[in-house]
VOBA-1610 file (N, C-alpha, C; in pm, whole numbers, padded with zeros to 5 digits, always signed):
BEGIN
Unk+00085-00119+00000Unk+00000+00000+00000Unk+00089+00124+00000Unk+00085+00204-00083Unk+00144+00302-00085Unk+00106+00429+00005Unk+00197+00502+00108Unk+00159+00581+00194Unk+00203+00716+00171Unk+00341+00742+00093Unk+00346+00877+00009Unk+00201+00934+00024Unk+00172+01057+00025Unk+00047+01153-00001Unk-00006+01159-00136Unk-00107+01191-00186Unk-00118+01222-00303Unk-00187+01373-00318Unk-00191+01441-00435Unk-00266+01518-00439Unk-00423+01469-00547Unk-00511+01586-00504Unk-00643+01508-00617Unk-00662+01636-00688Unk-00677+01629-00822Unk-00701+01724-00937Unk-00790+01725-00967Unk-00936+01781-00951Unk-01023+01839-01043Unk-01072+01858-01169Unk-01071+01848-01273Unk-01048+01877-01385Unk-01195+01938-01419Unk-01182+02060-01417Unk-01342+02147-01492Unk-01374+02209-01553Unk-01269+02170-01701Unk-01208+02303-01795Unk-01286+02309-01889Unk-01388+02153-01925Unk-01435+02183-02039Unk-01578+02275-02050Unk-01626+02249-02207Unk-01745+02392-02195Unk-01875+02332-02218Unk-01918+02234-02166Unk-02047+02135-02182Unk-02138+02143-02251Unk-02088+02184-02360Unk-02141+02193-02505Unk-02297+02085-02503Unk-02215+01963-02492Unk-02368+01894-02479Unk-02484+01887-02401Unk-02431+01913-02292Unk-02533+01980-02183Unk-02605+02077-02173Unk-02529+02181-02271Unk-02627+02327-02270Unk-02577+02431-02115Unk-02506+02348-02041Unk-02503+02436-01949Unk-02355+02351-01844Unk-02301+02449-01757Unk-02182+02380-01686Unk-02189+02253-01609Unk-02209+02150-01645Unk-02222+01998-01542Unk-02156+02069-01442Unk-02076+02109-01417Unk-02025+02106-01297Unk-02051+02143-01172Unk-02152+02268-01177Unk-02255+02341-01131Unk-02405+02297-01162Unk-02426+02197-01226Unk-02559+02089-01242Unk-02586+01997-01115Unk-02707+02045-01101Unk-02755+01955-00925Unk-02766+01849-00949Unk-02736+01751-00886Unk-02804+01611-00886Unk-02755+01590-00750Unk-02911+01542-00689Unk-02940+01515-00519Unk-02956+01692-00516Unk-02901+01723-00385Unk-02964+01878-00348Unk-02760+01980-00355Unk-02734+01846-00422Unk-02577+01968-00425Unk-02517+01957-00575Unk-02463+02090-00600Unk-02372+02083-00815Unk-02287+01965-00775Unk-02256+01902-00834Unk-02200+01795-00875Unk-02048+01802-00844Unk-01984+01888-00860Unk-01897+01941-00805Unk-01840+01935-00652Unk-01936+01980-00614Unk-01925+01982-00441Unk-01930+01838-00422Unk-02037+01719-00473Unk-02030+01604-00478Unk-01926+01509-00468Unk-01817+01545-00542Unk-01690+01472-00583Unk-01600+01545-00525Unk-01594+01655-00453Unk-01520+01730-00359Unk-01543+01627-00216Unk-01655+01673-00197Unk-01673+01583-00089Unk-01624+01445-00079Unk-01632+01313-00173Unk-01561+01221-00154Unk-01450+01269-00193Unk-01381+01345-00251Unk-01204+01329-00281Unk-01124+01422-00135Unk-01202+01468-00085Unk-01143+01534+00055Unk-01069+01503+00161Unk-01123+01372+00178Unk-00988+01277+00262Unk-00932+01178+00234Unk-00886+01187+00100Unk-00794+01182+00021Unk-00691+01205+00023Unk-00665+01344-00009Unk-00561+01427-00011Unk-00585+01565-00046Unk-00477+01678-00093Unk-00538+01822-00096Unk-00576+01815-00191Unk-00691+01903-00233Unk-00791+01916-00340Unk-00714+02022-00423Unk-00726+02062-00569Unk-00748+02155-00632Unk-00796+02136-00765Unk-00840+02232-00825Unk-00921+02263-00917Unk-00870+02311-01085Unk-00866+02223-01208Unk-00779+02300-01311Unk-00941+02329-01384Unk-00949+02456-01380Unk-01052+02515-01469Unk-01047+02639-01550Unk-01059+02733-01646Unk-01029+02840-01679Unk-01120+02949-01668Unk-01220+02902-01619Unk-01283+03012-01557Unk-01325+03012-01404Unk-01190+03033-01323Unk-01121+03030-01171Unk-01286+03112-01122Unk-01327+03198-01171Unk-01426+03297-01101Unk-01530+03183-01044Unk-01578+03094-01150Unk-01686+03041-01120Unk-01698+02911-00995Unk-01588+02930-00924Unk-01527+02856-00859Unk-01472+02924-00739Unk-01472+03034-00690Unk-01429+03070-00594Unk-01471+03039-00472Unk-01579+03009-00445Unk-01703+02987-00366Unk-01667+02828-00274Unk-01593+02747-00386Unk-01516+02638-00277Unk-01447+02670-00198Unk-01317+02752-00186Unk-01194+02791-00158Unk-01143+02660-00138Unk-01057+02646-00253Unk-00986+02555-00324Unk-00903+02640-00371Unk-00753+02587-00423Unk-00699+02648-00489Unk-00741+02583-00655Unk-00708+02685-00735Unk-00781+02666-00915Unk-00673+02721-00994Unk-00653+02636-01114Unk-00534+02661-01158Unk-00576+02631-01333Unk-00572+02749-01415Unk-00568+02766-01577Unk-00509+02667-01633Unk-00520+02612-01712Unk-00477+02511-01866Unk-00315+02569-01852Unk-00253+02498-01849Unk-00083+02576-01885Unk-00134+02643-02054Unk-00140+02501-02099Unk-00159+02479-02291Unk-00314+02488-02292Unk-00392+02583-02320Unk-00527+02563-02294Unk-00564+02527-02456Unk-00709+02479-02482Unk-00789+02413-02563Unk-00675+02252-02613Unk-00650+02188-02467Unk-00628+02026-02557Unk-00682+01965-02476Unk-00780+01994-02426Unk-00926+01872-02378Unk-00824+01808-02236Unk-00888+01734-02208Unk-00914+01641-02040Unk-00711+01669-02043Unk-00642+01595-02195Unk-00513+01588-02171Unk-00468+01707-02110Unk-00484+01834-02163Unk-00451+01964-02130Unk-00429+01972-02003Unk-00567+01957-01905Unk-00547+01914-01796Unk-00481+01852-01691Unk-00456+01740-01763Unk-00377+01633-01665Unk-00261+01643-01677Unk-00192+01695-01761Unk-00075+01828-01768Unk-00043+01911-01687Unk-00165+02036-01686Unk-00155+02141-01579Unk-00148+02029-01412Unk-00207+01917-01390Unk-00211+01850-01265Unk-00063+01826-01274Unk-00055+01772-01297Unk+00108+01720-01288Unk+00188+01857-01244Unk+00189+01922-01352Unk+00283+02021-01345Unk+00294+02112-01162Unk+00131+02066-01171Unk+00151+02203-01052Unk+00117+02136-00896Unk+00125+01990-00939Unk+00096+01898-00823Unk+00216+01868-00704Unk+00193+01916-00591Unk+00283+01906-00487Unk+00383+01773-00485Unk+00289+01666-00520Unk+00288+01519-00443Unk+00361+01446-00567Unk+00414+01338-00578Unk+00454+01262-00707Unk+00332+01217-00797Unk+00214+01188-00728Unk+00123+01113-00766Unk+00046+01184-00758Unk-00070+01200-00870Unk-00224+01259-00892Unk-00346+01198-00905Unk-00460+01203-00826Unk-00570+01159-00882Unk-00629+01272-00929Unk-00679+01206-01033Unk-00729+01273-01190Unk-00878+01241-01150Unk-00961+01319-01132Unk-01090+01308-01112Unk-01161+01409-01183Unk-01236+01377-01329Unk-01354+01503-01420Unk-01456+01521-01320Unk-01502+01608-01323Unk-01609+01700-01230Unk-01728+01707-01291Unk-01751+01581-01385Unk-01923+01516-01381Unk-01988+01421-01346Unk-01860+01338-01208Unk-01883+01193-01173Unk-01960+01168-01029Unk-02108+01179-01074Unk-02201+01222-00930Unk-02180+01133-00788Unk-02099+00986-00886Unk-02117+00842-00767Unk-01993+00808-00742Unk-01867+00930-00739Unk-01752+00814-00723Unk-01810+00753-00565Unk-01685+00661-00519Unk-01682+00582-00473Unk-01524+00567-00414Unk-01525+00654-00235Unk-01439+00707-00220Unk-01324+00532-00163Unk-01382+00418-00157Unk-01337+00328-00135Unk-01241+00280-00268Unk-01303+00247-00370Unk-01264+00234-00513Unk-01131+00338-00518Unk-01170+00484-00529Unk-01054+00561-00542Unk-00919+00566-00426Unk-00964+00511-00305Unk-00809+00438-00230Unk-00789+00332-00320Unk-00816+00245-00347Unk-00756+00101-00358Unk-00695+00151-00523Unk-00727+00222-00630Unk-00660+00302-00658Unk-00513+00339-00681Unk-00558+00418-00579Unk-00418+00487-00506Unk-00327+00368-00437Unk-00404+00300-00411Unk-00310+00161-00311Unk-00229+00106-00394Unk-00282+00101-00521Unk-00202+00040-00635Unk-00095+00058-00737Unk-00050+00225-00685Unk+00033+00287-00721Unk+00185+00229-00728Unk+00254+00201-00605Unk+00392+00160-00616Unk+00403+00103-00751Unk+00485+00113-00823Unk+00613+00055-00946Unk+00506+00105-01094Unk+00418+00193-01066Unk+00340+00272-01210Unk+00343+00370-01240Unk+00304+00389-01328Unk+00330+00607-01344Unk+00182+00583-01364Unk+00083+00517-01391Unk-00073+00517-01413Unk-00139+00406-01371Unk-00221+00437-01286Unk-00324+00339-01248Unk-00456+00381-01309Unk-00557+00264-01394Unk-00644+00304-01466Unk-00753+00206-01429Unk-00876+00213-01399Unk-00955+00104-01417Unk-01028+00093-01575Unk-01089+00043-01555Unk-01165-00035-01713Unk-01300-00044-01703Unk-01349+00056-01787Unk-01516+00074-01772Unk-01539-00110-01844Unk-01687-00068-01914Unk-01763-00152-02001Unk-01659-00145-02127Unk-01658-00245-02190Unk-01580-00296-02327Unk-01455-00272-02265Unk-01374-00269-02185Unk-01308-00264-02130Unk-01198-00112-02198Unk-01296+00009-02192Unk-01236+00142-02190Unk-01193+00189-02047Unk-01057+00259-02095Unk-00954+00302-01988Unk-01020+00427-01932Unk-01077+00417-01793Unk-01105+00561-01747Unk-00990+00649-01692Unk-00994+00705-01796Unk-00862+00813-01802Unk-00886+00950-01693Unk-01038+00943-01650Unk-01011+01073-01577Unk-01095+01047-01463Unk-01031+00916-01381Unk-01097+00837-01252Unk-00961+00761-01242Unk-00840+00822-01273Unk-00695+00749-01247Unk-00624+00855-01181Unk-00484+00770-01157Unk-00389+00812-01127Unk-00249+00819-01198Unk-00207+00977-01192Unk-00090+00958-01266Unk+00030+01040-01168Unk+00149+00973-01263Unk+00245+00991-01152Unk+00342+01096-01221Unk+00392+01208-01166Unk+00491+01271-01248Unk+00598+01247-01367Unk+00609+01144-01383Unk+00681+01038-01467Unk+00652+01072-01637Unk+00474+01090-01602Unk+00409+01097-01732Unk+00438+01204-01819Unk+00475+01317-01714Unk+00489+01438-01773Unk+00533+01449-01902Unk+00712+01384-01904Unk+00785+01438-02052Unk+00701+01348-02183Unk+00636+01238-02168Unk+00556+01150-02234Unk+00434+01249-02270Unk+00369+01322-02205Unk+00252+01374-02224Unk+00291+01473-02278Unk+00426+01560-02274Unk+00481+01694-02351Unk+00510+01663-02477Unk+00522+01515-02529Unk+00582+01487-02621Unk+00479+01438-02711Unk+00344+01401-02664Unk+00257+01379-02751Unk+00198+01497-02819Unk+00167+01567-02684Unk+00080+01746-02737Unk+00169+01777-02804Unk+00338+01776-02837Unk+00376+01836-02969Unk+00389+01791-03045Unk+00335+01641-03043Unk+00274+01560-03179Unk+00159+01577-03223Unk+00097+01691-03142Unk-00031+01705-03182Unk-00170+01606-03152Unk-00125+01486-03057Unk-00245+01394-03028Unk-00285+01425-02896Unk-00400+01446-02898Unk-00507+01493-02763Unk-00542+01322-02766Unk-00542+01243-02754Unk-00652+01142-02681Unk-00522+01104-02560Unk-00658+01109-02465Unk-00560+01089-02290Unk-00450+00906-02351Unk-00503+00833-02357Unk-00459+00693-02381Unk-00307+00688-02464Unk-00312+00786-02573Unk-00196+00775-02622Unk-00071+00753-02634Unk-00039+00827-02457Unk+00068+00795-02407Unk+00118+00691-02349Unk-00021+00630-02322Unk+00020+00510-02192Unk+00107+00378-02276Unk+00150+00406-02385Unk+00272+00290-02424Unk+00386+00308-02363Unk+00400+00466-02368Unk+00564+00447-02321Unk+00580+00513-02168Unk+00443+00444-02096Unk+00451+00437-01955Unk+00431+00350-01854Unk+00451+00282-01752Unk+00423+00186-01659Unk+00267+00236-01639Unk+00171+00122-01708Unk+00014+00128-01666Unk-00024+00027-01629Unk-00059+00049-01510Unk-00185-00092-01449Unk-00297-00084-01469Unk-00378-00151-01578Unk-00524-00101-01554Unk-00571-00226-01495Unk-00682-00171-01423Unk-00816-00271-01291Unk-00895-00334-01382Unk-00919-00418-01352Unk-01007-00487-01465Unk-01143-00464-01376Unk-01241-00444-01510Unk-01432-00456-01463Unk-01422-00528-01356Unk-01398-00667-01329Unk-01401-00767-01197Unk-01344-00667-01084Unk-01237-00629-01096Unk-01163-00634-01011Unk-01254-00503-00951Unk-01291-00417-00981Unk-01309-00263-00939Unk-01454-00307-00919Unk-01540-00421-01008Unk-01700-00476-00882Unk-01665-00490-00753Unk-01556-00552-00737Unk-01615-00656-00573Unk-01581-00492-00488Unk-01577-00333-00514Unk-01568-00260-00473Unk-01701-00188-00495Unk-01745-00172-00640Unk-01841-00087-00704Unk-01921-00179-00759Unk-01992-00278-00711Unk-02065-00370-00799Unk-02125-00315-00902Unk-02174-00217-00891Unk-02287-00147-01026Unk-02165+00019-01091Unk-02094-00007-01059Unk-01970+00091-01166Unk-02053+00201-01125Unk-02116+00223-01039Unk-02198+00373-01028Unk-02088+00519-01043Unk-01955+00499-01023Unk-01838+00566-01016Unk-01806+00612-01146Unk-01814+00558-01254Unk-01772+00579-01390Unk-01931+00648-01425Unk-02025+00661-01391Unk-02152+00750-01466Unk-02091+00913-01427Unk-02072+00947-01553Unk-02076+01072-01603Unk-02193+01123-01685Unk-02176+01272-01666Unk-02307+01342-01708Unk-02207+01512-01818Unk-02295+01429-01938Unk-02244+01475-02051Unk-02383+01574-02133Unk-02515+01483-02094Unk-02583+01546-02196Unk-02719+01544-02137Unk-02808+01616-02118Unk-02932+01594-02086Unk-02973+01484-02002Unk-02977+01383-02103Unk-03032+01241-02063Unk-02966+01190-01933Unk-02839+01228-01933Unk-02720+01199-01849Unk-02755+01241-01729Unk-02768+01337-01721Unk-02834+01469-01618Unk-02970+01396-01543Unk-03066+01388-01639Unk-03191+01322-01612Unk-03136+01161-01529Unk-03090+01074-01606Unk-03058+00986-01514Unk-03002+00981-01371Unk-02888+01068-01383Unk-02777+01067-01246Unk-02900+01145-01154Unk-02985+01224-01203Unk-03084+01263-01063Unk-03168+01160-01035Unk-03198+01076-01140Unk-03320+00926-01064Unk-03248+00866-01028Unk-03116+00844-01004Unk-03045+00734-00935Unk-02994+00803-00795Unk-02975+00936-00778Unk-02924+00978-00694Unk-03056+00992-00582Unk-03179+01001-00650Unk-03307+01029-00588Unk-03303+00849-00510Unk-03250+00749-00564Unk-03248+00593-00531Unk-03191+00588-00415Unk-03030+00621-00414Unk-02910+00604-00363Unk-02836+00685-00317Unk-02876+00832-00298Unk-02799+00942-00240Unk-02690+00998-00318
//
């Protein structure tokens, strides 16, 4: 088990185009979604926030921190985390995930020693790239893709130590993956409030 500290990153840069409006500040249960995933990532480790519009965000008191390289999506982000992250290690958490699952995100982190990325594995077995952990390591790998010009988070993880969790492995924690539902678009929205109306 790894006992090093970590820090937890935020990520709330994007412009929720499909939503029509900021998920991040979107209620589901009686709090924005935001505060939601604050709340489980809090004893954790120290919180902060990479978003580019710091204003809309003051109201946590958190510290919030601009895109270094702004417009290259979630990667952009997990960039600015690294860069400006105290700790060797980051959890990477997007700020539309109403159900993490603050058990899941230790064991996680537990799994860190000898990786630069710990990833679990949604459905079809896709890498959740922004419900991981990355380790400073990634950095010159991730500088070297953005000046190849490739934004997809995954890209890098060849020429890095990655463990990904397999579906099994991250049930006997999250039986119903409620942790990986993100809210992207309406429908999304509409759901995560009838489940949260279920399950808190």
């Amino acid at each position: 088990m790894g006992r090093n500290p970590v820090n937890v990153a935020i990520l709330a840069g994007g412009k929720s185009t499909r939503l029509g409006e900021n998920k991040a500040l979107s209620k589901v249960g009686d709090q924005p979604i935001i505060e939601r995933v604050m709340d489980r990532v809090k004893p954790i480790g120290t919180v902060f926030l990479v978003a580019n519009e710091p204003d809309l965000y003051r109201h946590l008191d958190i510290p919030v921190f601009r895109d270094l390289l702004p417009g290259l999506g979630p990667l952009g982000g997990i960039y600015t985390a690294l860069s400006v992250s105290s700790t060797d290690h980051v959890l990477v958490i997007s700020c539309d995930l109403p159900f993490l699952n603050r058990q899941l995100l230790q064991h996680i982190i537990d799994r860190r020693e000898g990786y630069d990325v710990v990833v679990p594995l949604g459905e079809n077995n896709h890498p959740q790239g922004l419900h991981a952990v990355y380790a400073r390591a990634c950095f010159s790998s991730i500088e070297q893709q953005i000046n190849a010009g490739q934004r997809k988070i995954i890209a890098f993880y060849p020429n890095v130590r990655v463990l990904k969790l397999s579906f099994e492995e991250t049930a006997k924690i999250d039986p119903h993956h409620h942790s990986f539902i993100n809210v992207n678009t309406p429908e999304d929205l509409r759901r995560a409030r009838a489940l949260a109306a279920r399950i808190g």
